[in-house]
N, C-alpha and C positions, 0 to 999 in steps of 0.2 A: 438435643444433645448431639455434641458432633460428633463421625465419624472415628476420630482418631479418637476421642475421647473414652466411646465405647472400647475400641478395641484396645485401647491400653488398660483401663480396669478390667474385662475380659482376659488379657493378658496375664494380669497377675492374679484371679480369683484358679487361673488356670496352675500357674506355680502354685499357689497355695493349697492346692489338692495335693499337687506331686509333693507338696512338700510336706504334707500331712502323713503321706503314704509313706514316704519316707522315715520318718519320724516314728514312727508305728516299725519298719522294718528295723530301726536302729534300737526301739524298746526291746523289739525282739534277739538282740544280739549278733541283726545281718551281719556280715563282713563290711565294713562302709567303703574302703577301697574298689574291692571287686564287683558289689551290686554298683557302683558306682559308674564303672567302666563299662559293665555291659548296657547301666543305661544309656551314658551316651552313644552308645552302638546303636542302641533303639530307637533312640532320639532321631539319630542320623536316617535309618532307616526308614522310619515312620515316614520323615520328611522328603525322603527320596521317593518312597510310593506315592505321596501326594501328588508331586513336582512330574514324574512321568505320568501321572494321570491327566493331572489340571493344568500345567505349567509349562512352558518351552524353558526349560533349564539353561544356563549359558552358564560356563563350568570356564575360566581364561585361566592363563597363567599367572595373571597378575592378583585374580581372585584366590586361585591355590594358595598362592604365597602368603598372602597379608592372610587365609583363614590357619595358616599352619603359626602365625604369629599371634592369631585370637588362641587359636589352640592351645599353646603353652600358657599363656598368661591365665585364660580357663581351668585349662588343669593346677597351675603354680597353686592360683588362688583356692580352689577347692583342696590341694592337697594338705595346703596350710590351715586351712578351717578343720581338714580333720583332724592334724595335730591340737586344733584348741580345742577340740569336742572334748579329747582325750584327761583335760585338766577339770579338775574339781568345780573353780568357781567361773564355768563358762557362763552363766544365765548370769554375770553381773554386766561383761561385756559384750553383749549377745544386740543389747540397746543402740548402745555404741556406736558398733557395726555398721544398723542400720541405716542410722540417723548420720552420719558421718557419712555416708557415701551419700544419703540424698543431697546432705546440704552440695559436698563438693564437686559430687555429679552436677547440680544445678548450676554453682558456680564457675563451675570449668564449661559449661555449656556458653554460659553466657561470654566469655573470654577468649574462648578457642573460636566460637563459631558467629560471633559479632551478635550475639542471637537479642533481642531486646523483653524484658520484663518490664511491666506494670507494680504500682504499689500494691495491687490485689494479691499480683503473684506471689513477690515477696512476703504478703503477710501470709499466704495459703504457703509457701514452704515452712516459716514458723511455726504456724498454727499443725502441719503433716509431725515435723522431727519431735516435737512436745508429743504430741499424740502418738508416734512410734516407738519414745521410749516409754511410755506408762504402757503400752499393749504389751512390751516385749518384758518389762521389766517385772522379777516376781516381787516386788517389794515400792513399788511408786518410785519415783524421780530421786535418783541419786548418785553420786558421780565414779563413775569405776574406778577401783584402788590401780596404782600403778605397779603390774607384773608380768610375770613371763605371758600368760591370757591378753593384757594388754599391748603390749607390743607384738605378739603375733597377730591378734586382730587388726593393729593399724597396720600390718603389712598386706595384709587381705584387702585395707580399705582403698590404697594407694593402688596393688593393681587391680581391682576391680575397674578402679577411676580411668585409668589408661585401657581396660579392656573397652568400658562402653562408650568411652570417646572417641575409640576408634571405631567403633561399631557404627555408629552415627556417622562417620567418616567416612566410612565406606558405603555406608548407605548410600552416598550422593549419585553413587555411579552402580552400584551393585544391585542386582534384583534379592531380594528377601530372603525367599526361600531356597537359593542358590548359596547365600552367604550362609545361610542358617547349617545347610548339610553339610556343608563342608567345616566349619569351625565344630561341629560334633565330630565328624569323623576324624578331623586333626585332632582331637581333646583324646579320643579316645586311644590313638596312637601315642601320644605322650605318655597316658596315663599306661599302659600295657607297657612301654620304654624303664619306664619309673618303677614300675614292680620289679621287672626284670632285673633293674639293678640294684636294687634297696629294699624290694620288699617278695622274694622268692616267694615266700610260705602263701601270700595272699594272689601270687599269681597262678599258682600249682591249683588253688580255688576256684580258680576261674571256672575248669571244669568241672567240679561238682558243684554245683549252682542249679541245678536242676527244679528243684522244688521251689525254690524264687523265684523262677523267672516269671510266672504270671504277674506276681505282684510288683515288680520290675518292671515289667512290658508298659502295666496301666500308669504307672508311678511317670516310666518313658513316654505314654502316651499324650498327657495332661501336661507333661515339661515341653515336649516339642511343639505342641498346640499353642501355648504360650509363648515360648519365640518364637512363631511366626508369628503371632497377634501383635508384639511386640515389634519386632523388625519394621510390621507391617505400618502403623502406628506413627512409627519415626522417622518415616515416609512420608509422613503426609502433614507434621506438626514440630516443630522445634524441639532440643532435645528438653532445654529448659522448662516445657511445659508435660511430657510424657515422661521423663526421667521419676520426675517425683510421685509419682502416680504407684510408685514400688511402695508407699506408705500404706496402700489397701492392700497387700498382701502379706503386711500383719494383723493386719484385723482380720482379713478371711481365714488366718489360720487360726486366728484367737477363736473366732465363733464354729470353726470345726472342729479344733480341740475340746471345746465348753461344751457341743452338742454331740459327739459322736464318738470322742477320744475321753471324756467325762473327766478334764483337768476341774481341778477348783476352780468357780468364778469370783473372777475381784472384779471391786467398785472401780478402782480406778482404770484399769481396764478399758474396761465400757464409757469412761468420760475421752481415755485416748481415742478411741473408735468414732466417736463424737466430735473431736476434733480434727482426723484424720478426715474423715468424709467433709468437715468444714473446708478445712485448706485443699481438699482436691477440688470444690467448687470453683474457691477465689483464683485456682491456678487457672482454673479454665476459662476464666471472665479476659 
């Protein structure tokens, strides 16, 4: 197995914790705005202790700038995901989501960055977006109604799309874990910008957070771990072939939810998960 291989499943089995941990804090009725904001502070932080430890950091002007533009389009996109959480029938386009930024992630990879695919590949992103929407879906394969849920999600999928193409974009020249601290630290200035102006009550929260923060910290620990796995990853491999590889990080949260979070398990599920790991093979051939 190669290299980038590993560290991009690594990657996301990495989100898939943070995002279990998460998902457990939002049962519990966290604030999702403000535990939000201080993870990305964690985030950031985490990866700055790493980078002074192990790494000659290189922090330019030209890096500030383009991470303060990842910045915004990170927080945009997250803050629009919480307005969907906020709707009744999110788990229909939750699928969607997913599967829509793989494909387009893939597609714009291949267009933006001249990148080349195989018929393998092709058939391994097929075979991943089938398989991420039966893992995501509670009800098997069916086509999201068109509403207010829907069109906020396609606005999350567009700029996700613009956030990791450029991510990749800068990768050519940017070291990893340089890019990584800094578009945390920018996300989290926006997001702290954004309460300020829109959301007082939840900024005022910030400071009693006190008893979260543990579960935050680890939540930040396992997310920052993953983008550098990730960054790292796209580094070394096309985006076209690590991009899609976000389709194991519905199945690792599927089998932490079924094992430790005790969701109901569906069949179909488990046939997604089965084809998810199929198409990450053929992508890698």
């Amino acid at each position: 197995m190669e290299l980038w291989l590993i560290l991009g499943i690594l990657s996301y089995l990495s989100y898939a914790i943070s995002t279990s941990i998460d998902k457990y804090m939002m049962n519990h009725k966290y604030g999702v705005l403000r535990t939000n904001t201080f993870k990305m502070f964690f985030d950031g932080l985490i990866l700055l202790g790493l980078g002074l430890l192990f790494f000659r950091l290189d922090f330019s002007y030209n890096l500030l700038l383009w991470s303060l533009i990842l910045g915004v389009l990170y927080a945009l996109a997250g803050i629009t995901y919480f307005f969907v959480l906020k709707l009744r029938d999110v788990s229909e386009v939750i699928p969607f989501l997913q599967s829509s930024e793989i494909l387009l992630i893939f597609l714009g990879s291949l267009l933006l960055f001249n990148e080349v695919a195989n018929v393998f590949n092709y058939i391994g992103v097929v075979l991943i977006l089938i398989g991420v929407y039966a893992v995501l879906s509670e009800t098997g394969l069916r086509r999201p109604r068109m509403n207010k849920a829907f069109y906020l999600i396609l606005l999350v999928v567009i700029i996700d799309l613009f956030f990791w193409l450029l991510v990749k974009k800068l990768l050519y020249n940017a070291q990893p874990i340089s890019l990584a601290i800094t578009m945390y630290f920018s996300t989290t200035l926006v997001m702290i910008i954004y309460q300020a102006l829109f959301s007082r009550k939840s900024l005022k929260a910030l400071t009693k957070i006190n008893h979260e923060l543990f579960k935050i910290g680890i939540a930040a620990f396992f997310g920052a771990t993953g983008t550098f796995l990730l960054f790292s990853a796209l580094t070394l491999e096309d985006a076209s072939k690590v991009y899609p590889l976000a389709g194991s990080q519905a199945v690792f949260v599927f089998l932490i939810a079924s094992l430790f979070l005790k969701e109901k398990f569906r069949w179909h599920r488990l046939i997604g998960t089965l084809l998810v790991f199929g198409g990450i093979f053929l992508i890698s051939i």
